[in-house]
KOLMAR-617484 format. One record per residue (C-alpha): x, y, z negated. Coordinates in Angstrom, 2 decimals. Example, Ala and Ser with C-alpha at 12.3 -4.5 7.8 and 13.67 -1.06 7.14 Angstrom:
BEGIN
+---------+---------+---------+
|    east |   north |      up |
+---------+---------+---------+
|   12.30 |   -4.50 |   -7.80 |
|   13.67 |   -1.06 |   -7.14 |
+---------+---------+---------+
END
This chain:
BEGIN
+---------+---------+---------+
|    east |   north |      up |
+---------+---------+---------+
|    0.00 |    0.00 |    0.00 |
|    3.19 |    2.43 |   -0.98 |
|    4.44 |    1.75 |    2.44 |
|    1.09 |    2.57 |    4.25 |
|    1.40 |    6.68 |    2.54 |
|    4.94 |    6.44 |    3.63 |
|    4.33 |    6.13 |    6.97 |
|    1.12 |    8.70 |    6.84 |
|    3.50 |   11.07 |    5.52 |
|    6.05 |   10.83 |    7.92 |
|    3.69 |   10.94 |   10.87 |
|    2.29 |   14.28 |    9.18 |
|    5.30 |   14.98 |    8.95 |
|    6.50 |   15.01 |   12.36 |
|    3.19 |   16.46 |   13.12 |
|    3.53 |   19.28 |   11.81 |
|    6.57 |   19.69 |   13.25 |
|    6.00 |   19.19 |   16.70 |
|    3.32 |   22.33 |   15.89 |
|    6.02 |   24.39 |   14.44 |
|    8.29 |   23.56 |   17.71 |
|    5.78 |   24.99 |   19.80 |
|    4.77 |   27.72 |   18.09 |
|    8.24 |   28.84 |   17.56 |
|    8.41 |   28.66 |   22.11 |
|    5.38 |   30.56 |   22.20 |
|    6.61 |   33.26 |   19.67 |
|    9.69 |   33.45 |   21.95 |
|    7.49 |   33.63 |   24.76 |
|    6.09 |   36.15 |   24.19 |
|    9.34 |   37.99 |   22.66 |
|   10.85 |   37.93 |   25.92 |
|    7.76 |   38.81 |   28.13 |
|    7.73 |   42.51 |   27.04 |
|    9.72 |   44.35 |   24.15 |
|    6.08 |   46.62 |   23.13 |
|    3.85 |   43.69 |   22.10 |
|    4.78 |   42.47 |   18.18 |
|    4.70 |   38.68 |   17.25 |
|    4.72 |   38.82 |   14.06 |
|    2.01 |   38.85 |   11.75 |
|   -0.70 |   38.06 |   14.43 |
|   -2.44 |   34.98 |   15.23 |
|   -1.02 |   32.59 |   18.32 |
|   -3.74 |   31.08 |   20.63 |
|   -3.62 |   29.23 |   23.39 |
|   -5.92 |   27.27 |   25.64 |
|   -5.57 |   24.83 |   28.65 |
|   -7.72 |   25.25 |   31.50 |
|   -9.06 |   23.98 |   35.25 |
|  -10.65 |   25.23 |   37.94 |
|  -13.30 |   22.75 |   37.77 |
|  -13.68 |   22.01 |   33.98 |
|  -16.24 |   24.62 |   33.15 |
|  -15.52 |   24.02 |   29.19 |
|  -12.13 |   25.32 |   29.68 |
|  -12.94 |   28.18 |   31.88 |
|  -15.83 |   29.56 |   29.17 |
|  -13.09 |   29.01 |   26.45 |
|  -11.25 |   31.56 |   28.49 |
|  -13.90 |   33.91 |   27.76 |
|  -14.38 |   33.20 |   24.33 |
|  -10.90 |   33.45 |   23.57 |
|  -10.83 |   36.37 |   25.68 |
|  -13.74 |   38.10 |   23.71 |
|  -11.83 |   37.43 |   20.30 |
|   -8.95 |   38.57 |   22.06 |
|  -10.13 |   42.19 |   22.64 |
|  -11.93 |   42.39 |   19.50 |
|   -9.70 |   41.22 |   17.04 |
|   -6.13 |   42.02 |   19.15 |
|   -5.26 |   45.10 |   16.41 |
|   -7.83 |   43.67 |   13.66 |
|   -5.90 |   43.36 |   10.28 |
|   -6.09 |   39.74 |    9.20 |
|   -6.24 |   37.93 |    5.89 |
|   -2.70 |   38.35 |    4.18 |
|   -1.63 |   41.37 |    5.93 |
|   -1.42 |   40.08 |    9.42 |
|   -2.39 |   41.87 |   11.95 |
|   -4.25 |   40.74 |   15.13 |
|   -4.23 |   38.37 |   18.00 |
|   -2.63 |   37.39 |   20.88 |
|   -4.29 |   34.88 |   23.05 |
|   -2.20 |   32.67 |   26.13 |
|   -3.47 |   29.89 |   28.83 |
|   -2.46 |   27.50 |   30.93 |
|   -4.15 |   26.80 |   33.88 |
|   -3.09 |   23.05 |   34.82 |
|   -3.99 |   23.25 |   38.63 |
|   -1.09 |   25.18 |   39.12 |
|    1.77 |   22.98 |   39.58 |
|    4.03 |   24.61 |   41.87 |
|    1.77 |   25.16 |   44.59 |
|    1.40 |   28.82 |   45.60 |
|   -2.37 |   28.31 |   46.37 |
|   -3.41 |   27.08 |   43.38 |
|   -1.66 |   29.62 |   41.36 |
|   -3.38 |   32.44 |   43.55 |
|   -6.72 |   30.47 |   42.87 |
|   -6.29 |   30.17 |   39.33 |
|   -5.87 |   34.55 |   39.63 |
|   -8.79 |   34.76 |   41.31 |
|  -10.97 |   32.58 |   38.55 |
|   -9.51 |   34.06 |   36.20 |
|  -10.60 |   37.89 |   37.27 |
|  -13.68 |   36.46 |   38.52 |
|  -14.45 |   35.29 |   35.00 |
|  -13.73 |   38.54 |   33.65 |
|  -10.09 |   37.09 |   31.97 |
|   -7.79 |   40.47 |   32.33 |
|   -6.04 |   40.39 |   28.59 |
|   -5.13 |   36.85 |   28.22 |
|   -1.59 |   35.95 |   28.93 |
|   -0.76 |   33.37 |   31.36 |
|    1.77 |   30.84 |   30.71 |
|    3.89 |   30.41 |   34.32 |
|    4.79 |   27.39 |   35.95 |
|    8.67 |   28.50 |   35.55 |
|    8.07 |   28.17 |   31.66 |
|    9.21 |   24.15 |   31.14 |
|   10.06 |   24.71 |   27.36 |
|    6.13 |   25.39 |   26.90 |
|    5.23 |   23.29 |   29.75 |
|    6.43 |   20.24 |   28.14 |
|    5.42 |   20.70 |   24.96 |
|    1.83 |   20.91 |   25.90 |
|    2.23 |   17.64 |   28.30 |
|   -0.79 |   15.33 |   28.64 |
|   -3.17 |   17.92 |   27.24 |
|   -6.35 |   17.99 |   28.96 |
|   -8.29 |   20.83 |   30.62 |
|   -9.94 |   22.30 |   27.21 |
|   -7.56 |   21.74 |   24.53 |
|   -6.59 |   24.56 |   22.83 |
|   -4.93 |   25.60 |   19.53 |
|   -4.56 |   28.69 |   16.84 |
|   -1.63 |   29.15 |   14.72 |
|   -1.46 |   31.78 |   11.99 |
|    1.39 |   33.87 |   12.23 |
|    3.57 |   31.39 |   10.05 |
|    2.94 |   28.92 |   12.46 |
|    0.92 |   26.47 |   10.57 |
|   -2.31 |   25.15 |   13.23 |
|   -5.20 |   26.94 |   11.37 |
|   -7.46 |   25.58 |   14.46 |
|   -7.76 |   22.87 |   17.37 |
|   -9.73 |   21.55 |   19.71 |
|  -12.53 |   24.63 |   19.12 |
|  -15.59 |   24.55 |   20.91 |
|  -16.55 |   27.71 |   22.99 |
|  -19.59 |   28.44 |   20.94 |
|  -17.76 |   28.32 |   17.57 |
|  -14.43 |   30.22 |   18.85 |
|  -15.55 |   33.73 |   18.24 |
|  -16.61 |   33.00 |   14.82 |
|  -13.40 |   30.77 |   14.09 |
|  -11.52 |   33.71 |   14.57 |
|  -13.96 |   36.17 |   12.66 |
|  -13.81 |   33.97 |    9.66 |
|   -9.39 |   34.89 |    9.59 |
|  -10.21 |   38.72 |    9.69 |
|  -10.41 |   40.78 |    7.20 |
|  -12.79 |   43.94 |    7.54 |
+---------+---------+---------+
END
């Protein structure tokens, strides 16, 4: 029985790292991309998306809605804000999709998100094998606070880490 929490633990364990791992390339991410927009103390979300997986393209617009609400919002703790990324996982290299995934994405109304480029392998890889629809918040220590959020409940998620 001892052995059976053991292994729990270091599964959790590895877990949790894997988490911090990407959180730490999206924090650097985002670092690099432009020298005006702060990391810390916000919230990190990101979300996978298709072209055809309707899900994922309305948890674009939830996320996109919490992102223009809450972007400057001061957070539980002292934090401050939001910063909300995607992935569109059409676009593999192929000019067209990546100009189709731009055009669904302003179609849909998605203009503050920040998308996650093919060129970017370090975050690429760690979000391998993740479907169309998975998508993840970290607080800005990097802990997951939320995954897997349905679109209806993603605007409240986020409401629920702000305070007024």
């Amino acid at each position: 029985m001892k052995s059976i929490y053991i292994a729990i633990f270091v599964l959790g364990a590895l877990f949790s790292k894997a988490q911090t791992n990407l959180y730490n390339k999206l924090s650097s991410y985002l670092t690099g991309q432009t020298k005006e927009l702060l990391v810390n103390q916000r919230l990190i979300a990101i979300n996978v998306w298709s072209a055809s997986d309707k899900n994922s393209r309305d948890l674009n617009i939830e996320f996109e809605k919490a992102f223009k609400a809450f972007d400057y919002a001061k957070l539980k703790g002292g934090n401050k804000g939001i910063i909300v990324l995607n992935i569109n996982i059409d676009s593999n290299k192929n000019i067209n999709s990546t100009s189709n995934a731009n055009i669904i994405l302003n179609k849909d109304g998605i203009t503050k998100m920040i998308n996650i480029q093919n060129d970017n392998a370090d975050i690429l890889k760690e979000m391998k094998g993740k479907s169309s629809g998975y998508n993840i918040v970290f607080d800005s220590n990097g802990k997951m606070v939320y995954e897997n959020l349905a679109p209806a409940s993603v605007f409240k998620s986020i409401q629920q880490l702000i305070t007024r």
